[in-house]
Backbone as a ProteinNet text record, in pm:
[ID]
protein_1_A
[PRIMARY]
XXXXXXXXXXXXXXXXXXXXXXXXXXXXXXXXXXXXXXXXXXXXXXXXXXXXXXXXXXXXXXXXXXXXXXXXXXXXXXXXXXXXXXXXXXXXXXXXXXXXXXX
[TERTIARY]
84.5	0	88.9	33.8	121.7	8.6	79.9	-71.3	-23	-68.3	-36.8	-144.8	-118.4	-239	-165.5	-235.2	-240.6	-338	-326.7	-419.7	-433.2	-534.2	-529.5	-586.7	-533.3	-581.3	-705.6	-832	-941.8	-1005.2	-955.9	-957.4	-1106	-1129.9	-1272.4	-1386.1	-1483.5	-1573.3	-1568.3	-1486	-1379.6	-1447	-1512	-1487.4	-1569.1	-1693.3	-1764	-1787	-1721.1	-1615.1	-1515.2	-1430.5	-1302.1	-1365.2	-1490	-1502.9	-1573.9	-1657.5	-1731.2	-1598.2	-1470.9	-1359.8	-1330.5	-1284.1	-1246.5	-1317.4	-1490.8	-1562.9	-1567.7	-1545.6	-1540.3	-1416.5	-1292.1	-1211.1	-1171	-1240	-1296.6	-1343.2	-1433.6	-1566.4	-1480.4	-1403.4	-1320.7	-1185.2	-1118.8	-1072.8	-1097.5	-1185.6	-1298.8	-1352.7	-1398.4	-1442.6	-1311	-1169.2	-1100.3	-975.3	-976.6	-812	-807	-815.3	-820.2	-704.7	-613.9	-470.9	-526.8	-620.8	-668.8	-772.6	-733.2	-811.6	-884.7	-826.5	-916.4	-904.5	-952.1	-968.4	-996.6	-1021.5	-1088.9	-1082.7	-1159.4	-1181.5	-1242.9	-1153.5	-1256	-1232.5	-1312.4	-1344.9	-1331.5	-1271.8	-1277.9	-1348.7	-1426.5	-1524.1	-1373.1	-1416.6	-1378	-1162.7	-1208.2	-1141.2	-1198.2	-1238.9	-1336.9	-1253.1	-1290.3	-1186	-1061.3	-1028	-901.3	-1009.5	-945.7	-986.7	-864.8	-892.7	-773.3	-778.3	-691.8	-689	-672.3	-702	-588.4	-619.7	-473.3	-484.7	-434.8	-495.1	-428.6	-386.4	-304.6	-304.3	-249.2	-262	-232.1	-52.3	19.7	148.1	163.8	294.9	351.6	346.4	368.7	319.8	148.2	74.7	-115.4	-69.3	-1.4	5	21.1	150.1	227	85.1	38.8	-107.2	-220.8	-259	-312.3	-268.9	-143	-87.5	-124.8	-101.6	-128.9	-273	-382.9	-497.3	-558.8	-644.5	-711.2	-717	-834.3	-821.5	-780	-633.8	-536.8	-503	-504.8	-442	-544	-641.3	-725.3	-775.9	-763.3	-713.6	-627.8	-507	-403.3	-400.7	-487	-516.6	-590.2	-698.8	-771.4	-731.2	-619.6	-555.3	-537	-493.1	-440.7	-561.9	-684.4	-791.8	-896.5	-845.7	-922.8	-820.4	-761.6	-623	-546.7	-550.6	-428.4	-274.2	-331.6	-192.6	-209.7	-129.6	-103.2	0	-16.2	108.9	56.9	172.5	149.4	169.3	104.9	71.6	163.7	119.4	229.5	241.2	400.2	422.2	399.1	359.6	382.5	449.7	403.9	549.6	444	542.5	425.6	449.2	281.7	250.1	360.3	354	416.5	288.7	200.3	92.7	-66.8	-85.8	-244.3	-328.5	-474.8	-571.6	-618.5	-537.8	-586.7	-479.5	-316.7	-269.1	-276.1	-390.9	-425.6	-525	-503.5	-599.3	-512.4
-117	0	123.1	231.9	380.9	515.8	540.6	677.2	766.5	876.6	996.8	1097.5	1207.4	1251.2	1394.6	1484.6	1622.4	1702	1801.5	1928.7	2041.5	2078.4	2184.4	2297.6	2420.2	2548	2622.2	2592.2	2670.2	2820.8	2869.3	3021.9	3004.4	3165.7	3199.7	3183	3130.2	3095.1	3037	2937.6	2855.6	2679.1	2701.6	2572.8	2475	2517.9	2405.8	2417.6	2529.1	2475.5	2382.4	2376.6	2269	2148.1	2143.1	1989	1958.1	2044	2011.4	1933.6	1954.4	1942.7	1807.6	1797.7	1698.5	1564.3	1582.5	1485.5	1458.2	1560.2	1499.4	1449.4	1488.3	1412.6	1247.8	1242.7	1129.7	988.7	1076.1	959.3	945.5	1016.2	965.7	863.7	876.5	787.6	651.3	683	556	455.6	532.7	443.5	457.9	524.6	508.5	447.6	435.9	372.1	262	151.4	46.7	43.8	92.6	100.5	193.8	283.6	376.8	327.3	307.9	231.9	350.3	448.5	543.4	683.8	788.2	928.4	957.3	976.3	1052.5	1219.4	1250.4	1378.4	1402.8	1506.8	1518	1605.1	1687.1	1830.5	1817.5	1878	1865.3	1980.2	1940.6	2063.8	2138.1	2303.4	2377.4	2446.6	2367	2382.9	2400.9	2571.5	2601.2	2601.8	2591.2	2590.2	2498	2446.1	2310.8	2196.7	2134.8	2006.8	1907.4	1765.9	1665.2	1563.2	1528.3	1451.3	1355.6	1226.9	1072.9	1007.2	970.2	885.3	791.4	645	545.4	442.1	389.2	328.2	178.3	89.1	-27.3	-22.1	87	43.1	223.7	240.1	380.9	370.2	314.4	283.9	341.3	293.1	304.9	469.7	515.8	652.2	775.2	722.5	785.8	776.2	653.6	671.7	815.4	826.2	849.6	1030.4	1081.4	1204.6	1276	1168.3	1189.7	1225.3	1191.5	1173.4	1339.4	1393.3	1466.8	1513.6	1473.9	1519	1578	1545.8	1570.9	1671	1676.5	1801.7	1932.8	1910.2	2030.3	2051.4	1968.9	1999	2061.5	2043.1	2133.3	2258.5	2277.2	2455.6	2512	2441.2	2539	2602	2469.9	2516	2631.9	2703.6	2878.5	2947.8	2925.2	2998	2941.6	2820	2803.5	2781	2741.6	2679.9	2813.7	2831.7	2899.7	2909.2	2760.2	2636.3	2533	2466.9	2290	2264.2	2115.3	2032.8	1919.1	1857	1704.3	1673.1	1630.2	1570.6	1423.8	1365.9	1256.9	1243.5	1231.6	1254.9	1100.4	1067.2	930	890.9	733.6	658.8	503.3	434.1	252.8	235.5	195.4	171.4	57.9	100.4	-49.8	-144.7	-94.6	-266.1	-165.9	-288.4	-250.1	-356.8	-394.1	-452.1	-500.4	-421.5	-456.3	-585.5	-551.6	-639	-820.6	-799.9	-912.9	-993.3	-1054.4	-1103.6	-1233.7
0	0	0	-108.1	-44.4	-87.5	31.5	30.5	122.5	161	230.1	256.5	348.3	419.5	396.9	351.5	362.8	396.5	427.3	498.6	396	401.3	284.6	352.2	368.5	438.5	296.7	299.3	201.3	211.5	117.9	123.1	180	230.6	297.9	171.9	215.4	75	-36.8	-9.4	-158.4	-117.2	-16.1	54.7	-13.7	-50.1	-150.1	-257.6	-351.4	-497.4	-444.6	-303.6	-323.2	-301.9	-227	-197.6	-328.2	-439.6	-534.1	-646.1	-629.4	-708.6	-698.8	-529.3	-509.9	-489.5	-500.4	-522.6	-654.3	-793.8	-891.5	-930.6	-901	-893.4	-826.2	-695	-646.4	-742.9	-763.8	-868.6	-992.3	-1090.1	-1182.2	-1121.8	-1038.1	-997.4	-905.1	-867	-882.8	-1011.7	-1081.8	-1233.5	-1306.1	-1297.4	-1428	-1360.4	-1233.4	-1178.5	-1101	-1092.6	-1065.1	-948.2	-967.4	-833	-739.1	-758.6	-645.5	-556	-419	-310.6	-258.1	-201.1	-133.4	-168.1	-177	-162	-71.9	60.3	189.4	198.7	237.9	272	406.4	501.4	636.4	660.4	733.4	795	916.3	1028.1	1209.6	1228.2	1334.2	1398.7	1516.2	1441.3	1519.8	1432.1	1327.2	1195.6	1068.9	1099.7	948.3	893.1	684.2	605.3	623.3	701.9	678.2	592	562.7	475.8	472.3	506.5	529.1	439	353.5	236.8	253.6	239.7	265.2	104.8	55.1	-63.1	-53.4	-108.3	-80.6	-228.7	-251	-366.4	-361.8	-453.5	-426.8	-417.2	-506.6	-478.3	-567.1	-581.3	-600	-739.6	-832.2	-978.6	-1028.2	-888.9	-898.2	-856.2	-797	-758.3	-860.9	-947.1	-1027	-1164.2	-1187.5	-1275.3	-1249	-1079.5	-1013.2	-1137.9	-1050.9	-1095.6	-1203	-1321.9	-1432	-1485.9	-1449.7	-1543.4	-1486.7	-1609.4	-1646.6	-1514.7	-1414.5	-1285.3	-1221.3	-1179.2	-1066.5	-1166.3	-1283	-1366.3	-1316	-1320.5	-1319.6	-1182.4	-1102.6	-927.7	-942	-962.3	-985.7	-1047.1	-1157.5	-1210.1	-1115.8	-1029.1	-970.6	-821	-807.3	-677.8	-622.9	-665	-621.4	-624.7	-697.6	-667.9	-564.3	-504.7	-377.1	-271.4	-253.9	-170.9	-70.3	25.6	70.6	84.2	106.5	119.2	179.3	141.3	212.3	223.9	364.5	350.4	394.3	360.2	400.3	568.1	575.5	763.2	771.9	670.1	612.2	496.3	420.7	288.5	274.9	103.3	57.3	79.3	89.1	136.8	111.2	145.4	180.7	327.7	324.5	423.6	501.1	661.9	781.5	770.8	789.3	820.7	760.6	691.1	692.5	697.5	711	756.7	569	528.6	374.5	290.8	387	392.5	435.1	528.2	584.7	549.4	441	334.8	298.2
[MASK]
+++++++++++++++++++++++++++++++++++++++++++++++++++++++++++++++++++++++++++++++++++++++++++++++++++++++

């Protein structure tokens, strides 16, 4: 497994154009990527505007696919007009143990 978790700081009033983005980005990597296990998205109460990413992929190959397609491209243009900034909470990497492993 390799996947990673970032935080995204969402400009004031940007917040549901970013989640409208990243749900359609979601649902295409769902029906078009077969190496992509998860997208998550979560909000914490008492953290307006943050948004927390988790991506997970079957291996860094399903990732590097991931990068490429239409999507993540145009996540990427709209970035600066909703985004303040981000970072990673945890950068990619493969996973130590997962429950998905245990099969």
């Amino acid at each position: 497994m390799y996947g990673g978790l970032a935080r995204f700081v969402v400009k004031p009033g940007k917040l549901d154009e970013f989640l409208e983005v990243v749900r359609w980005s979601s649902r295409i990597a769902r029906d078009e990527e077969p190496g992509t296990l998860r997208l998550d998205v979560w909000q914490v109460d008492g953290e307006p505007d943050i948004v927390y990413g988790y991506e997970c992929y079957t291996d860094r190959d399903a990732f590097e696919a991931h990068i490429k397609n239409a999507a993540v491209r145009r996540f990427g243009e709209v970035m600066d007009d909703l985004v303040e900034g981000w970072t990673m909470v945890i950068p990619f990497t493969n996973s130590t143990a997962s429950n998905a492993d245990l099969q």
